[in-house]
Residue, then its C-alpha position, 0 to 999 in steps of 0.5 A: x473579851x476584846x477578842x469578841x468585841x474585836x468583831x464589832x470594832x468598825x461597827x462601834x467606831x462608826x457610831x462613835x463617829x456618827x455621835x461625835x465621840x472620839x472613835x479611839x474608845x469604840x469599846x467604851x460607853x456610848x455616853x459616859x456620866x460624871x457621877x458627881x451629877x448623880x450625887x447631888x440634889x436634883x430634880x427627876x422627872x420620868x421620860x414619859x409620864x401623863x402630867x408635870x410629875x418631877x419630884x426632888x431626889x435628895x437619895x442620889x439615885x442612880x438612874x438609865x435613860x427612861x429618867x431625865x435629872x435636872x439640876x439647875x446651875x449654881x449660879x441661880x440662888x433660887x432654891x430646888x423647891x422653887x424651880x419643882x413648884x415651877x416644873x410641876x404647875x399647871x402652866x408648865x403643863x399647859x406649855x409642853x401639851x401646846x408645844x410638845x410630843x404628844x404620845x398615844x393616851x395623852x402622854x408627854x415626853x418629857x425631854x430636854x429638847x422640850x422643857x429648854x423653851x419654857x421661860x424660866x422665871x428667875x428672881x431679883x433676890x433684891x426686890x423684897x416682893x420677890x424674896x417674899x415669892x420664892x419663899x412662898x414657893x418654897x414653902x408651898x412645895x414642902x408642904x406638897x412634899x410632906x402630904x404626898x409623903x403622908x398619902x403614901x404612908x395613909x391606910x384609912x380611906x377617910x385619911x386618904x381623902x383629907x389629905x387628897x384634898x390637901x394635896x389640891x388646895x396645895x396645888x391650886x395655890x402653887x399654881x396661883x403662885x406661878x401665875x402671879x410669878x409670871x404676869x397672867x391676866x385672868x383670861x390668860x389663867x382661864x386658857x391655861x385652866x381649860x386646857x390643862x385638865 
């Protein structure tokens, strides 16, 4: 095997130079993964999708570079199902279509390079109000989780619809909770809903 790779050397050492990589392992990964990075909780997100469309990966999937984990750092306390409810709303979506790439057919990519200006809304788990949100938040997103886990498994076209409806009601009070998260007056809620649809 090194005999057929041995012709590619300088071609591999190049990039590894090019990617500032050590060049001494040209016949390696271009990007080696720690795997305690796939054998945690995270959220996922597709690359490219139409839509916030993140969901909790709890199986400790293993994935190739078309899926992006996000896995908030353990020094924040809020919960997984916090920053899902938060990557997921309306608003996150109103941000990337107003500051990200747009694709052909409205798709978006879903990069790091594009989720990083979002201004997180972290939590003084010291003011009871925002205990009380996160909470809220945390709840809302099981809720979430379980209808769609109920959708998935619903095979009567009436059961389907009730729980379709579920599914929006849930979401509209998500999204009521991240504005209210981050301070959006009602003309600023108005932009975000007319522009996000």
């Amino acid at each position: 095997m090194t005999d057929a790779l041995d012709r590619y050397r300088g071609e591999l050492k190049n990039l590894r130079i090019k990617f500032k990589t050590n060049p001494r392992y040209w016949y390696s990964c271009h990007r080696g993964r720690s795997i305690t990075a796939f054998e945690s909780d995270r959220i996922i997100t597709a690359e490219i999708s139409f839509g916030c469309n993140m969901t909790l990966d709890t199986e400790k999937v293993y994935h190739n570079t078309t899926v992006y984990s996000l896995v908030p750092p353990t020094s924040l306390l809020e919960d997984h199902l916090y920053w899902l409810g938060l990557l997921n709303s309306r608003l996150m979506w109103w941000f990337l279509k107003n500051t990200g790439n747009v694709l052909r057919g409205g798709y978006f990519r879903f990069k790091l390079n594009y989720l990083n200006p979002f201004p997180i809304r972290t939590l003084d788990f010291s003011d009871p109000e925002d205990v009380a949100r996160h909470d809220q938040m945390v709840g809302l997103v099981e809720r979430m989780l379980g209808l769609h886990e109920r959708l998935a498994g619903a095979r009567i076209e009436r059961e389907r619809t009730v729980i379709g409806a579920q599914i929006e009601a849930t979401d509209r009070q998500i999204d009521r909770l991240v504005y209210d998260l981050y301070g959006l007056t009602e003309g600023e809620i108005a932009v975000v809903e007319g522009e996000s649809r």
